[in-house]
N, C-alpha and C positions, 0 to 999 in steps of 0.2 A: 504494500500500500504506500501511496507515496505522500510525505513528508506535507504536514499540514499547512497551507501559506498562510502566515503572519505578518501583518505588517508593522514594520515600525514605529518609534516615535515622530522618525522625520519625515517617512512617509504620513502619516495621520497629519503633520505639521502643514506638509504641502498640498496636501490633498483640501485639507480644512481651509489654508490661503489660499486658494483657486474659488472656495465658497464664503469668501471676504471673510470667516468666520473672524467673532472679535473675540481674544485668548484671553481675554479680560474676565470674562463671560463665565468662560469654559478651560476646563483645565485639559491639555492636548493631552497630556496621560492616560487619562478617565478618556477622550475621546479617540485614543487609538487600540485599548483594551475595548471598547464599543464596536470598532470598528469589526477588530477583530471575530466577537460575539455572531455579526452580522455574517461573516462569511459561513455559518456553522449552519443557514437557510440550505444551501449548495451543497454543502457533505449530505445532509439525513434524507432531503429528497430533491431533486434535479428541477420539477415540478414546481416547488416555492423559493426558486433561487433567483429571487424578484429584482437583484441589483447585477446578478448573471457573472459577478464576481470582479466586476469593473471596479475601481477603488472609487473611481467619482461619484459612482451611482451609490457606492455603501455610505459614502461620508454624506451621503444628501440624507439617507435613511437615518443614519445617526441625528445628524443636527437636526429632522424632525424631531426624532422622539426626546432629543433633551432639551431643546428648544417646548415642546408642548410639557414634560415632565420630565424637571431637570436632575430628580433622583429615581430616572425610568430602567438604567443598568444596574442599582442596586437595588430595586425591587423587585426586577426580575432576576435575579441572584438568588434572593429571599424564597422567590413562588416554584423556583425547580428546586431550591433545597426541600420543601415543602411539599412540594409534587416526588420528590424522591423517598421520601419518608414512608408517606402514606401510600405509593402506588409501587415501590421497589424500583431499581433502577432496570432500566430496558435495554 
């Protein structure tokens, strides 16, 4: 199986400055461990790999959800640990 892609800090950096993001805002750390989150659509099913694993497209997917709910990667951290608990890991 081949080796999971990750992106960086500096890629989430530049990717985020192509979408003027303001680093003020948002911490590029928090947004490149998002990013990464996002790619994990594409590994489980082919089907709901909605940004097709384009980095622009993930970092647009990001700055929605932390732009609409800016603690939206650690609650959904929260609701799989939670969903692993109670349904066993898959």
């Amino acid at each position: 199986m081949p080796a999971r892609k990750k992106f960086t800090t500096e890629q989430a950096r530049e990717f985020g400055d192509k979408l003027e993001i303001d680093w003020k805002k948002f911490d590029v750390k928090q947004f490149r461990d998002a990013m990464n989150v996002e790619l994990e659509h594409g590994e489980k099913d082919a089907l709901a790999n909605a940004p097709n694993n384009d980095p622009l497209s993930t970092a647009k997917i990001v700055l929605e959800h932390l732009t609409e709910q800016p603690n939206y990667y650690t609650r959904l951290k929260k609701m799989e640990a939670q969903a692993k608990t109670i349904w066993g890991k898959k």
